[in-house]
C-alpha angles and dihedrals in degrees: 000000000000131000090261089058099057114105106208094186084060092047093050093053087044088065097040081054101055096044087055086057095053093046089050080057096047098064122323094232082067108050101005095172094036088120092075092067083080096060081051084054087057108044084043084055103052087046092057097040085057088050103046106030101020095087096035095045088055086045095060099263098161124239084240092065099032090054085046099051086047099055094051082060104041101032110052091070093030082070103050091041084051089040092051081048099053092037094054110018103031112215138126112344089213095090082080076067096040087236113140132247107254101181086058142074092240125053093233105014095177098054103011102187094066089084079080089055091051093049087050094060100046094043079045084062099044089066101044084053111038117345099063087056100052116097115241095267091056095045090051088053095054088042081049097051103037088041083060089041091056099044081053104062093031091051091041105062160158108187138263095059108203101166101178112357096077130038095242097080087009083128097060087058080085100065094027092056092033093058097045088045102041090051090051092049090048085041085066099043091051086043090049098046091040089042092192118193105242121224144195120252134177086209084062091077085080084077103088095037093054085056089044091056092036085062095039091065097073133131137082086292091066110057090128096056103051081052095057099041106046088043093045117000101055091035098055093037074065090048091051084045097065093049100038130051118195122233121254090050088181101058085050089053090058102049088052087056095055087045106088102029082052095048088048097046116027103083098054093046086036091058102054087082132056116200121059109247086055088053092045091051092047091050092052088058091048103059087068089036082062092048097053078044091056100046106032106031111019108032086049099047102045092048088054095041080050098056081042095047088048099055110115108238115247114248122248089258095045087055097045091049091051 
């Protein structure tokens, strides 16, 4: 992906994103919808793997590479977010593998937002595999069904709707990421046929406070609103984010730096304390903490996991001869 392909309305609501995950975890009264920011992540997910892969994978880019290429960017800071967990928290040293915890509640009860990361993957997959290569009809009926699948459990109850961080529900983490996903990835075919000049607006800068309100509206009062916003609302703040950029881009750029390392490493550093204002302290240093992650440790190993990754491997013949 080149530099005139970067979206830095999208980074910056990554990041938003990310940091209204983190105060959900902090404490619910905080933050009570910031659950909804991962179903951002996913839509924003299927939108930049069509962006990214869609062209190359028609173009015979092989599931190897593109797996490899995936995990240079996903692992580096999975590690450190499953170290953190086992350091501080002890548990099931399988999450280094992203394999779930089968003898607990949650999937991942050390660091439970990697059930995300899991679903990622395997969504990531999905479309190396068989959604890159549906045509557009065929990609809106899975979007459709799943879409139905999902208002179902949310609006069915009973609350508390985990769908996907704990084993009870875990089965409904397959609609909820395949719609999100699906519409990103459909977002990005109708942006690239319509090709639309993007442009700077002030009024862009409602963005963020659009997600920020999407993910304040949260609890078992509000099933139809976490209906509506993860089907419509976040899907069509993606869609704004592909025709507007926000001014300050800088600023953006940097908040979609500090998004991932935050997401990977918050729960496991949150949990060490239990009263709010602790937890709240402990969120504010670790924005910037993000930020040093994401310089100095996870830009620079998964560049270089990415060179090491690209090598070609030597032939049996080549090997023997050196």
């Amino acid at each position: 992906m080149n530099q005139t392909d970067r979206f830095i309305a999208l980074d910056g609501l990554r990041g938003i994103a990310a940091i209204a995950v983190m105060l959900f975890h902090v404490s619910r009264a905080s933050m009570p919808g910031g659950y909804l920011a991962v179903d951002f992540f996913f839509c924003l997910s299927g939108f930049v793997m069509a962006l990214a892969f869609g062209d190359r994978l028609a173009q015979g880019l092989s599931f190897r590479s593109f797996a490899k290429a995936r995990f240079a960017r996903l692992y580096p800071m999975m590690l450190v977010g499953g170290l953190l967990g086992i350091l501080l928290h002890g548990g099931n040293p399988n999450i280094l593998l992203l394999v779930p915890d089968i003898m607990s509640d949650g999937l991942f009860p050390t660091n439970p937002p990697f059930w995300s990361l899991l679903a990622e993957v395997l969504a990531n997959a999905a479309f190396a595999l068989v959604l890159a290569g549906l045509s557009t009809r065929r990609l809106v009926a899975v979007a459709a069904v799943s879409g139905a699948l999902l208002a179902y459990a949310i609006l069915s109850g009973p609350w508390p709707r985990e769908l996907g961080s704990h084993w009870v529900g875990a089965g409904w983490a397959v609609p909820r990421t395949l719609y999100s996903f699906t519409m990103g990835m459909l977002l990005y075919r109708w942006h690239a046929q319509a090709a639309p000049v993007r442009r700077s607006a002030k009024l862009a800068l409602a963005m963020p406070l659009v997600l920020l309100g999407a993910s304040w509206f949260g609890g078992a009062e509000h099933a139809l609103w976490d209906t509506l916003a993860i089907l419509v609302v976040l899907p069509a703040l993606v869609w704004v984010g592909t025709r507007y950029e926000m001014p300050f881009p800088r600023f953006w750029q940097r908040m979609g730096a500090l998004s991932y390392p935050l997401y990977c490493i918050h729960v496991p550093l949150i949990a060490l304390a239990d009263d709010v204002p602790t937890r709240l302290a402990i969120a504010a240093l670790l924005v910037p903490a993000a930020l040093a992650l994401d310089a100095l440790y996870d830009r620079p190993v998964r560049s270089w996991l990415a060179r090491r990754l690209a090598r070609p491997r030597p032939s049996l013949a080549e090997a023997a001869a050196t």
